[in-house]
MOPAC internal coordinates of N, CA, C and O (Angstrom, degrees):
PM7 1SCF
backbone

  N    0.0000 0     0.00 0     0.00 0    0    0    0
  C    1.4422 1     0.00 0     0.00 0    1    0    0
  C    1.5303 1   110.86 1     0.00 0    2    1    0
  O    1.2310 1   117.04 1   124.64 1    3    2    1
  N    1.4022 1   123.24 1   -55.36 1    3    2    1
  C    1.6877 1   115.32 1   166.97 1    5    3    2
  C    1.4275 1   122.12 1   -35.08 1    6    5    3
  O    1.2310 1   125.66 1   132.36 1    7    6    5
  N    1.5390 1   106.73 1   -47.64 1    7    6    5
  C    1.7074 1    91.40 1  -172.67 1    9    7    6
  C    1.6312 1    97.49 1   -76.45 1   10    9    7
  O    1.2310 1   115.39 1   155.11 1   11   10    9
  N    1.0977 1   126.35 1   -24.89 1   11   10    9
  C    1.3680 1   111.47 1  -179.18 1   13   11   10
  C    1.4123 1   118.34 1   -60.91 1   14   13   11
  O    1.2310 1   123.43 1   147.47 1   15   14   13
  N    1.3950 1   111.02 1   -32.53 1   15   14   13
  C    1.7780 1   104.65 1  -159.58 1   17   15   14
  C    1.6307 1    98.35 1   -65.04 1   18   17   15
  O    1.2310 1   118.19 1   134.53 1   19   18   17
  N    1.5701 1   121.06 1   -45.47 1   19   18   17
  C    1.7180 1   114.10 1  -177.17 1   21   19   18
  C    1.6804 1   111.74 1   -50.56 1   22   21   19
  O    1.2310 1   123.73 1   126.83 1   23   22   21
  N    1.5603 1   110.44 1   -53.17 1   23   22   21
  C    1.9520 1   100.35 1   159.39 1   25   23   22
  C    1.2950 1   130.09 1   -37.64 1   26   25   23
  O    1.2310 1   131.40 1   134.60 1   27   26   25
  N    1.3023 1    95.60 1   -45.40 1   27   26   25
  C    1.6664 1   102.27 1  -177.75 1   29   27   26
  C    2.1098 1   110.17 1   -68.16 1   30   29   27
  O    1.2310 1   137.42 1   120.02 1   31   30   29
  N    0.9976 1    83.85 1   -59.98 1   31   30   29
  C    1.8034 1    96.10 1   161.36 1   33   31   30
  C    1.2686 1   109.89 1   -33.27 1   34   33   31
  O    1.2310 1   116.77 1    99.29 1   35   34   33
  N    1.3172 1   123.75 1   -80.71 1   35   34   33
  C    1.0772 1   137.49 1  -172.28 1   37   35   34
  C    1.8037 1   111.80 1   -46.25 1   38   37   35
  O    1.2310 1   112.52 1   138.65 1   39   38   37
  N    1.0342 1   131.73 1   -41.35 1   39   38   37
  C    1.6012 1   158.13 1   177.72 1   41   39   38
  C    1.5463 1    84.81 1   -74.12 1   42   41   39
  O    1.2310 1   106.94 1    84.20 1   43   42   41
  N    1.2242 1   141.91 1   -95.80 1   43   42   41
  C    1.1385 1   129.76 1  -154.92 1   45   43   42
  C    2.1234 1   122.32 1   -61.74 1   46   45   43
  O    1.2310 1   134.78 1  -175.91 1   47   46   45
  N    1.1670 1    89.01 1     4.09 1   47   46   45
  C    1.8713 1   100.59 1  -176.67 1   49   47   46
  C    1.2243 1    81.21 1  -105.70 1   50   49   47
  O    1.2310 1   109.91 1   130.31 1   51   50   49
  N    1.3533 1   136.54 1   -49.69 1   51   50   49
  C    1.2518 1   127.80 1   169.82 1   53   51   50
  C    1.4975 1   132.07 1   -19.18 1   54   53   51
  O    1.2310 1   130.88 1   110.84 1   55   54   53
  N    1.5296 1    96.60 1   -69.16 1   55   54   53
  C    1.5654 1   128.32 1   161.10 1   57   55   54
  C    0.8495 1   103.15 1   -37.00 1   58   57   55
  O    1.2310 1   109.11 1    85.71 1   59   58   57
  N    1.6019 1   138.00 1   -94.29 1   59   58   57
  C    1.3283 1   142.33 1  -179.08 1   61   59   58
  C    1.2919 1   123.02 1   -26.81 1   62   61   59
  O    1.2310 1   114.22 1   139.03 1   63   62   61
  N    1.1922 1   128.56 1   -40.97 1   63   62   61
  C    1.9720 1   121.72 1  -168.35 1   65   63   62
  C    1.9494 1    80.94 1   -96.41 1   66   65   63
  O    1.2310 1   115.39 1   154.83 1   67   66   65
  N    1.5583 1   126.35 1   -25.17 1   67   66   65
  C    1.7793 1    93.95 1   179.23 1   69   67   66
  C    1.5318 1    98.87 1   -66.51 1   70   69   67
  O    1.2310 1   112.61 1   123.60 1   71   70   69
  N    1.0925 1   131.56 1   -56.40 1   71   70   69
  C    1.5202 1   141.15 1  -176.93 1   73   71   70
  C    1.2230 1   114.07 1   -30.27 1   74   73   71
  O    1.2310 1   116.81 1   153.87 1   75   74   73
  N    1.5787 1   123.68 1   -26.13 1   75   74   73
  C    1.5662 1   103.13 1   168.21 1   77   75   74
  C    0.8779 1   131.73 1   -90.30 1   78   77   75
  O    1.2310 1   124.96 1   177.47 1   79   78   77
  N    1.3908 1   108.09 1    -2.53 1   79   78   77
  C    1.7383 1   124.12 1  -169.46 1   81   79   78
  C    1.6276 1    95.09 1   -90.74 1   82   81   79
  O    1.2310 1   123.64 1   163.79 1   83   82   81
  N    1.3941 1   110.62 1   -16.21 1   83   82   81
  C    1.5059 1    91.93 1  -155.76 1   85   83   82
  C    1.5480 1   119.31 1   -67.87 1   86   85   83
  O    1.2310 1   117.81 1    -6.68 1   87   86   85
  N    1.3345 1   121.78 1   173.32 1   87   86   85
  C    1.1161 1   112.68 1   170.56 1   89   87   86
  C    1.0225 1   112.58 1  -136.30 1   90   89   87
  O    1.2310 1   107.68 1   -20.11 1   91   90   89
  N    1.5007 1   140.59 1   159.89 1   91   90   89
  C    1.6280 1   151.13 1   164.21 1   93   91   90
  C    1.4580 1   104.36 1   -16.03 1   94   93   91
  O    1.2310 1   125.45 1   -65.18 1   95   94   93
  N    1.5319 1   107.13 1   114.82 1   95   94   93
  C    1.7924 1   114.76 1   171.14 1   97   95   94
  C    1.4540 1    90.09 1   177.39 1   98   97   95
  O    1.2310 1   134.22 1   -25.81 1   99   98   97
  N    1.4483 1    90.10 1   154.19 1   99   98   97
  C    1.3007 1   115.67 1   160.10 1  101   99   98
  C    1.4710 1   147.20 1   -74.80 1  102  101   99
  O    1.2310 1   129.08 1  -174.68 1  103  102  101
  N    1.2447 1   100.12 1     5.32 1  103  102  101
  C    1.5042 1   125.81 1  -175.14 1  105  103  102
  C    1.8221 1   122.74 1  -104.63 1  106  105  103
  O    1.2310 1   126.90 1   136.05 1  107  106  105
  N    1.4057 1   104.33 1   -43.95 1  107  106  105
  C    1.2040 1   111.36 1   178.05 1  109  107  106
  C    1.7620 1   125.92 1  -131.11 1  110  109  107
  O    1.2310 1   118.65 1   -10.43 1  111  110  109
  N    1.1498 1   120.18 1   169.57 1  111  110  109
  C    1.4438 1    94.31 1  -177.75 1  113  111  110
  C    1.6246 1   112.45 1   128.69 1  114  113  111
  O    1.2310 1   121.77 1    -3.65 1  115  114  113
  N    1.5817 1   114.22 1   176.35 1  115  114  113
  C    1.4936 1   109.07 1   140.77 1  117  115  114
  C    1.6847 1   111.56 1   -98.31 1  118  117  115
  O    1.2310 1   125.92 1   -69.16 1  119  118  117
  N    0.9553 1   106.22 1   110.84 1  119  118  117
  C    1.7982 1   120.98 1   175.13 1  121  119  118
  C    1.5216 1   114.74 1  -106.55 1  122  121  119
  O    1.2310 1   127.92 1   -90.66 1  123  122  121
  N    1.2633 1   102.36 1    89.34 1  123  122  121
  C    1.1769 1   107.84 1   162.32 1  125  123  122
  C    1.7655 1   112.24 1  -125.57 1  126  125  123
  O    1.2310 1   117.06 1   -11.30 1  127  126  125
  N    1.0331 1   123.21 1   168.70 1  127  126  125
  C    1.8052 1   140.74 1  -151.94 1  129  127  126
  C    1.7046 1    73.56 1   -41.60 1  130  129  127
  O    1.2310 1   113.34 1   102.00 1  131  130  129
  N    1.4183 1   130.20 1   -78.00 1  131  130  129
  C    1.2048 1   147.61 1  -152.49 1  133  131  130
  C    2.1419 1   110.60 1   -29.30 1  134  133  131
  O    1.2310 1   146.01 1   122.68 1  135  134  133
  N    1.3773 1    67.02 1   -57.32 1  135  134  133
  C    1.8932 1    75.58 1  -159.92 1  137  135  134
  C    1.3373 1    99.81 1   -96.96 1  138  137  135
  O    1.2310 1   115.82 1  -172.80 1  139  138  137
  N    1.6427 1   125.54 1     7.20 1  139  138  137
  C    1.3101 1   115.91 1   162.52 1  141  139  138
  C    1.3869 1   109.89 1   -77.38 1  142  141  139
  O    1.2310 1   120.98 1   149.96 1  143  142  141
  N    1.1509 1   115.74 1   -30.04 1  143  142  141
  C    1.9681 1   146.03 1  -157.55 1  145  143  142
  C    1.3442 1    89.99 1   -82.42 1  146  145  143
  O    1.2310 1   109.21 1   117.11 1  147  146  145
  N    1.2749 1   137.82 1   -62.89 1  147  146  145
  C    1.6051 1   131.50 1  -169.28 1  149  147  146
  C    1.5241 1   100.79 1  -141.56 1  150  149  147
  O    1.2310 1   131.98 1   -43.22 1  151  150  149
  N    1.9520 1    94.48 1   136.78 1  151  150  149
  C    1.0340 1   117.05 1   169.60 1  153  151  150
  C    1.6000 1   124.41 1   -63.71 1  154  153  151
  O    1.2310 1   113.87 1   155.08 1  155  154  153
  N    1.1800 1   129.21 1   -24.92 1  155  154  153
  C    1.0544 1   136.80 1   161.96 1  157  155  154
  C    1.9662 1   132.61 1   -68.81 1  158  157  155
  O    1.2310 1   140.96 1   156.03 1  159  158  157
  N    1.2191 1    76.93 1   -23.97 1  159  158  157
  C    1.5401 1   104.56 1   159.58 1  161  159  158
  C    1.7480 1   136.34 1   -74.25 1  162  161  159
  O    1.2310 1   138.47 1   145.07 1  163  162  161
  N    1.9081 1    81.80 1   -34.93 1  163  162  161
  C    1.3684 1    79.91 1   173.10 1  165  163  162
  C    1.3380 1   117.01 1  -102.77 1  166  165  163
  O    1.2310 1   119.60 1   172.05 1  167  166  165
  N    1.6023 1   118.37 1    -7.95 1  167  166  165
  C    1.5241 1   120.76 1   172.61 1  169  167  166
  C    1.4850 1   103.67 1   -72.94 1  170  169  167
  O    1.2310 1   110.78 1   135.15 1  171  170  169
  N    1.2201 1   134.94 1   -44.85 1  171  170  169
  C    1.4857 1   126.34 1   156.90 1  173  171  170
  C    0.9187 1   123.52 1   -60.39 1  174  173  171
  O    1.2310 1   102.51 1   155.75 1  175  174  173
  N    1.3722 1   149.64 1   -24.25 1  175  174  173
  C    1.2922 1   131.68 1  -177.84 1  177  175  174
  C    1.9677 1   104.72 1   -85.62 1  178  177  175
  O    1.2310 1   124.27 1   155.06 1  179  178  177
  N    1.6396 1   109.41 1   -24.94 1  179  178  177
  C    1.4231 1   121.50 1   175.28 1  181  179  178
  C    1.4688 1   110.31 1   -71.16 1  182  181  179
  O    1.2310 1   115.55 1   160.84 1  183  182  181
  N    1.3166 1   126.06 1   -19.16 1  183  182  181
  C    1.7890 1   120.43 1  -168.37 1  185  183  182
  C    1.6914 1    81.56 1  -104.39 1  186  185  183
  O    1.2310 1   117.22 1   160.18 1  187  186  185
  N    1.0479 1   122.89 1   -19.82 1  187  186  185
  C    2.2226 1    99.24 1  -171.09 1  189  187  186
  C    1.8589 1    93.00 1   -96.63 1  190  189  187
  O    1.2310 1   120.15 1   152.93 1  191  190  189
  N    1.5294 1   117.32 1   -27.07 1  191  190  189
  C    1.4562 1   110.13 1   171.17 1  193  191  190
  C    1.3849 1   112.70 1   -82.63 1  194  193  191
  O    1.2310 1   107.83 1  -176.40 1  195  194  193
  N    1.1836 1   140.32 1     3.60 1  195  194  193
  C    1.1316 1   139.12 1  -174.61 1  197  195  194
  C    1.5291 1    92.34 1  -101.98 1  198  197  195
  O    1.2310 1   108.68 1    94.67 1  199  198  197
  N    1.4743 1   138.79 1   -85.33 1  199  198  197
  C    1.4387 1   141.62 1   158.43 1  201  199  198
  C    1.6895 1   100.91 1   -14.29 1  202  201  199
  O    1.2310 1   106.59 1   104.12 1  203  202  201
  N    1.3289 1   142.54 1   -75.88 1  203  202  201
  C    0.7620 1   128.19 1  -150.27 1  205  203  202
  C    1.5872 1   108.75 1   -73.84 1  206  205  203
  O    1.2310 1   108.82 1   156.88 1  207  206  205
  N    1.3829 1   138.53 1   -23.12 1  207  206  205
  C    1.2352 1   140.14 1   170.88 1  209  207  206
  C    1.5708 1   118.12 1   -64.89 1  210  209  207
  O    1.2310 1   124.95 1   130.26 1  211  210  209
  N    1.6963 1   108.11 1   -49.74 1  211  210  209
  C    1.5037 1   106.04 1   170.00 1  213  211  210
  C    1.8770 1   112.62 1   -42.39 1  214  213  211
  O    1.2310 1   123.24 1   127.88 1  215  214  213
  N    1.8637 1   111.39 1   -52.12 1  215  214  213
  C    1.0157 1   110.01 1  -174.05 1  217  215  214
  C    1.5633 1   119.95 1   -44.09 1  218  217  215
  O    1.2310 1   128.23 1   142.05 1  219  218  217
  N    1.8475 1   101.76 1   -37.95 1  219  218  217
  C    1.9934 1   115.97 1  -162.60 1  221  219  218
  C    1.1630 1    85.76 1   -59.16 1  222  221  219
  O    1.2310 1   117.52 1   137.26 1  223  222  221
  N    1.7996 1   122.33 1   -42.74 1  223  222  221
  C    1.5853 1   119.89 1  -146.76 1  225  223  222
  C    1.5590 1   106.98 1   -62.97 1  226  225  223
  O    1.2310 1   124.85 1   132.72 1  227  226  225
  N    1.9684 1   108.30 1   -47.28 1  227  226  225
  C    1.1294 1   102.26 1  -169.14 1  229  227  226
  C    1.8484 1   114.94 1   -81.85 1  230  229  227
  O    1.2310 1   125.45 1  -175.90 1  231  230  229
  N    1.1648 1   107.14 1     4.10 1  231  230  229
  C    1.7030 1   100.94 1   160.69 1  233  231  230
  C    1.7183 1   115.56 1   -85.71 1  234  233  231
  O    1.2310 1   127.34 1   132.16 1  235  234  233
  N    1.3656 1   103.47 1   -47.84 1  235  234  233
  C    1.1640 1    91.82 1   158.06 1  237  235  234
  C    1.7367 1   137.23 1    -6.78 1  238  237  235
  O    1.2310 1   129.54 1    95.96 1  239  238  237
  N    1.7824 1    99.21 1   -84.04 1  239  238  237
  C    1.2455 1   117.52 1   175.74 1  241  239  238
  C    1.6963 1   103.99 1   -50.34 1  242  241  239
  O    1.2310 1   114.86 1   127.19 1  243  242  241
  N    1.2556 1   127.34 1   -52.81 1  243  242  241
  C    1.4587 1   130.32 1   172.96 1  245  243  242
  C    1.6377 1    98.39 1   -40.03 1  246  245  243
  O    1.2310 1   109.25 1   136.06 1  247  246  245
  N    1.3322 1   137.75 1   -43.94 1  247  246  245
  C    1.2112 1   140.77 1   163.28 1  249  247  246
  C    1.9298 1   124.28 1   -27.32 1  250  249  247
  O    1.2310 1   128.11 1   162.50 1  251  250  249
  N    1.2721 1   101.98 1   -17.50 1  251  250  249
  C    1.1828 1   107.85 1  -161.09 1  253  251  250
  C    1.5107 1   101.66 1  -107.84 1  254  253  251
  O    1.2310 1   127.86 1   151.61 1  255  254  253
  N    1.4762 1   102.47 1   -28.39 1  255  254  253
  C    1.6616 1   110.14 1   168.67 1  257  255  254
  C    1.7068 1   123.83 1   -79.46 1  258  257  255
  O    1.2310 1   126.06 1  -167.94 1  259  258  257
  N    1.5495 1   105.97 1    12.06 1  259  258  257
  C    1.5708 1   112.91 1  -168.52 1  261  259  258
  C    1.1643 1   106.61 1  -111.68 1  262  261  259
  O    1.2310 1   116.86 1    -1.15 1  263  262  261
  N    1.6154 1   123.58 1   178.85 1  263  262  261
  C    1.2593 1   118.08 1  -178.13 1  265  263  262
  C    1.6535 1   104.43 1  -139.01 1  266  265  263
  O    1.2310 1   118.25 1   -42.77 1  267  266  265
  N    1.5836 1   120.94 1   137.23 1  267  266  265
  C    1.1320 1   133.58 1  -170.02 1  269  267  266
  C    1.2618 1   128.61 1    39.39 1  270  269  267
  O    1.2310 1   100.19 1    30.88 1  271  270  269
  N    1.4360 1   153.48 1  -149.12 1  271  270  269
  C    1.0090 1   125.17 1  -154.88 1  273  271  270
  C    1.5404 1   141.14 1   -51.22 1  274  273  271
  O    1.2310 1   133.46 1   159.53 1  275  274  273
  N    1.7614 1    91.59 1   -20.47 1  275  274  273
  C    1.6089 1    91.45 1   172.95 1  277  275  274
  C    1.6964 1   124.87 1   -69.86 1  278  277  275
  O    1.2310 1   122.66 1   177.33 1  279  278  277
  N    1.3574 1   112.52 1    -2.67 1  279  278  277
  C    1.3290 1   110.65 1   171.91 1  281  279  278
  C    1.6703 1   113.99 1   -76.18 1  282  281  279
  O    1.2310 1   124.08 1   138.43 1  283  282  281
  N    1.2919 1   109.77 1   -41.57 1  283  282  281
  C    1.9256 1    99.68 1   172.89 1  285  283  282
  C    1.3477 1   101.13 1   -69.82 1  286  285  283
  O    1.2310 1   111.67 1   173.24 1  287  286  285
  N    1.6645 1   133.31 1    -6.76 1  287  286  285
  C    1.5009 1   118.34 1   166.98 1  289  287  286
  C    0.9317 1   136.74 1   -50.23 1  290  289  287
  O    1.2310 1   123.64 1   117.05 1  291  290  289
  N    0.9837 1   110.62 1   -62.95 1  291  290  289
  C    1.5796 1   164.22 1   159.59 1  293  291  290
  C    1.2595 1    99.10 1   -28.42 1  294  293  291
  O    1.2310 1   111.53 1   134.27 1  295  294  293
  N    1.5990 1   133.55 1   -45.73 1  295  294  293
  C    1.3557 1   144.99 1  -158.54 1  297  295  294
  C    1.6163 1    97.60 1   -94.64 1  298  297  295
  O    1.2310 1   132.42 1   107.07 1  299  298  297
  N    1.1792 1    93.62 1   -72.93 1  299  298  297
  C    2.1710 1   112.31 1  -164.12 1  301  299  298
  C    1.2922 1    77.53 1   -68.56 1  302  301  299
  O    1.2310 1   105.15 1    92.55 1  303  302  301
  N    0.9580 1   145.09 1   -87.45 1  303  302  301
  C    1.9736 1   137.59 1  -100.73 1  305  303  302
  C    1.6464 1    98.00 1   -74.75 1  306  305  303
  O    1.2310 1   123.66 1   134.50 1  307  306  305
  N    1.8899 1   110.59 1   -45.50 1  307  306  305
  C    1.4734 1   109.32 1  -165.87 1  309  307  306
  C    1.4494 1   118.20 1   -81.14 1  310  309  307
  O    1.2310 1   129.15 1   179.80 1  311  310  309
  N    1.8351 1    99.97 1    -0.20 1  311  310  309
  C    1.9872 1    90.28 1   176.66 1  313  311  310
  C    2.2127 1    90.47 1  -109.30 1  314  313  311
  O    1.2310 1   118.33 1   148.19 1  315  314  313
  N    1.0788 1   120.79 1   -31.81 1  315  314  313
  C    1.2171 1   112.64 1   171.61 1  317  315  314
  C    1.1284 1   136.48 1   -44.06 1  318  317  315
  O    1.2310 1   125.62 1   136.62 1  319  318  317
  N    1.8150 1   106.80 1   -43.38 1  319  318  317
  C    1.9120 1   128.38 1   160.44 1  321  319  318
  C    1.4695 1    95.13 1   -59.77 1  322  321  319
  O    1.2310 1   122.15 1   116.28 1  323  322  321
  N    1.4708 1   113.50 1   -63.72 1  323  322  321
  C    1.4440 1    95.75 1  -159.20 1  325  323  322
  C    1.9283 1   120.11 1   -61.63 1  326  325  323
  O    1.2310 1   121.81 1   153.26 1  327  326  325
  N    1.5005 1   114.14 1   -26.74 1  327  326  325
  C    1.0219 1   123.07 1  -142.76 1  329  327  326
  C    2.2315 1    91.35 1   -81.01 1  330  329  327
  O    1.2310 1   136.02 1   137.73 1  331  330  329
  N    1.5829 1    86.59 1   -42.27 1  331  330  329
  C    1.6848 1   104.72 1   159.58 1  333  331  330
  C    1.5892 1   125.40 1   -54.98 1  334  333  331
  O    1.2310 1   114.22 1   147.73 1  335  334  333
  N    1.3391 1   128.54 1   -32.27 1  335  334  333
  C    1.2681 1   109.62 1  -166.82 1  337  335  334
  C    1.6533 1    72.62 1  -115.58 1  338  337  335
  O    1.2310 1   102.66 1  -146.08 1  339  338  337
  N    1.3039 1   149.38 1    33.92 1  339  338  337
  C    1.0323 1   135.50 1   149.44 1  341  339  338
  C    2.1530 1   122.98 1   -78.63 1  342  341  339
  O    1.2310 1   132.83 1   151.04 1  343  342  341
  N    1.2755 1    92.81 1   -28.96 1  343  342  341
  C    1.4520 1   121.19 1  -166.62 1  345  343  342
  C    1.2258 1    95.68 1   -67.78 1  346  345  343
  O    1.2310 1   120.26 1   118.38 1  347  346  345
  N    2.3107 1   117.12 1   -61.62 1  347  346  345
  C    0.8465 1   130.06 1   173.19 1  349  347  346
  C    2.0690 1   130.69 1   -47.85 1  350  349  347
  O    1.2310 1   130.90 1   143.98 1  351  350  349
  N    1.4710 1    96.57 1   -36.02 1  351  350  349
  C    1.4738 1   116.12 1   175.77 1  353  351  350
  C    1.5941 1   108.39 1   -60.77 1  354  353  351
  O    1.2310 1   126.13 1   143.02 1  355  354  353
  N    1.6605 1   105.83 1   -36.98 1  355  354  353
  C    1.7539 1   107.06 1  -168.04 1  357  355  354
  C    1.2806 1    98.33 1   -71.65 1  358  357  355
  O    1.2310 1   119.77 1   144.43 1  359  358  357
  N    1.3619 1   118.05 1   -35.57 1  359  358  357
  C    1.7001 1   121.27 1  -156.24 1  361  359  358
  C    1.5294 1    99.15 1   -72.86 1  362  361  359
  O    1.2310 1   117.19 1   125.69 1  363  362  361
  N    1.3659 1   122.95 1   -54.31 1  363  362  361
  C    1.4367 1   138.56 1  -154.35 1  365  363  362
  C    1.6294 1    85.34 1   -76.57 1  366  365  363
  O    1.2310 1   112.54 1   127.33 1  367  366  365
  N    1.1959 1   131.68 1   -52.67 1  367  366  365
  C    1.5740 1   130.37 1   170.78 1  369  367  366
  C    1.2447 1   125.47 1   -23.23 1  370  369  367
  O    1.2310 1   129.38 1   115.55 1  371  370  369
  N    2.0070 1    99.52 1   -64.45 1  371  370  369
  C    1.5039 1    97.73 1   177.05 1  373  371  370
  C    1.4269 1   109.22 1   -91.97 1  374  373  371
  O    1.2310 1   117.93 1   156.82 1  375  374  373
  N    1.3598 1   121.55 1   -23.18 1  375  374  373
  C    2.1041 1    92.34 1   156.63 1  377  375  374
  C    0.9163 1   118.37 1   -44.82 1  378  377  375
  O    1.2310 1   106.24 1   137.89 1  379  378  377
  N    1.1237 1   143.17 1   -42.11 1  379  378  377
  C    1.6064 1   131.82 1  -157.10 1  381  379  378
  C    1.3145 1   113.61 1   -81.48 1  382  381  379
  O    1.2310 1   123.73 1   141.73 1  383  382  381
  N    1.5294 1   110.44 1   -38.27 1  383  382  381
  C    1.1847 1   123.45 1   167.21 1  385  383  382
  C    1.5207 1   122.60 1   -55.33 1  386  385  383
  O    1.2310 1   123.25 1   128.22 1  387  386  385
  N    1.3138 1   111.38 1   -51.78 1  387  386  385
  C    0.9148 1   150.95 1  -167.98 1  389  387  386
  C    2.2549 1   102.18 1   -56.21 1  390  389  387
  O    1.2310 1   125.06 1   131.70 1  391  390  389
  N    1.4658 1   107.90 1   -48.30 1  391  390  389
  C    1.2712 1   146.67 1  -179.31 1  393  391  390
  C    1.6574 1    96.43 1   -58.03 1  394  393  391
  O    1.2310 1   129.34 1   119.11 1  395  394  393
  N    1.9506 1    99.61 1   -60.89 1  395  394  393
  C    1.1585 1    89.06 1  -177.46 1  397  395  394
  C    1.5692 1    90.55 1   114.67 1  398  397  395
  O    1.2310 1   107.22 1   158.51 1  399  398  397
  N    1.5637 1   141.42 1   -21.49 1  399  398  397
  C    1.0291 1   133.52 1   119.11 1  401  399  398
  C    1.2451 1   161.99 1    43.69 1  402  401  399
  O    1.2310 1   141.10 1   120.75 1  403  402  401
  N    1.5178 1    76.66 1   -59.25 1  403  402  401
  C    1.8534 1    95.13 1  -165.05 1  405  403  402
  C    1.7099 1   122.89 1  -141.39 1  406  405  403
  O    1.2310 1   120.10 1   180.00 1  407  406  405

């Protein structure tokens, strides 16, 4: 599990710097109803998932300096939170927008 968490790190910082580049499609991305629906939705919901993945990545690697269960913590917990209040961020995005809001 140690040598894994720096791969895993490394893979999820990964994630994060493609995610800002990304752009509107159906292929890659976070795609959910929200940020398929508005472009503005999905450039915000792509710059707080992009930041927030570099962050999972570099706990991750901190993963490799821990001992027993906190090393799969370290791994699962910080892209699972993020990957969850990401879904929630698109939705609350385009309500607001959506409202007129924002």
């Amino acid at each position: 599990m140690r040598m894994l968490a720096p791969a895993m790190g490394a893979l999820f910082v990964g994630i994060g710097v493609v995610l800002r580049g990304a752009r509107l499609n159906w292929f890659m991305g976070i795609r959910t109803p929200w940020t398929l629906l508005s472009e503005e939705v999905w450039d915000r919901t792509h710059d707080l998932g992009s930041r927030l993945f570099i962050v999972s990545g570099g706990l991750a690697v901190l993963g490799a300096l821990a001992e027993g269960w906190l090393v799969l913590a370290l791994i699962v917990a910080p892209v699972m939170m993020s990957a969850i209040y990401l879904v929630y961020y698109s939705y609350s995005e385009y309500q607001r927008l959506a409202v007129g809001t924002g």
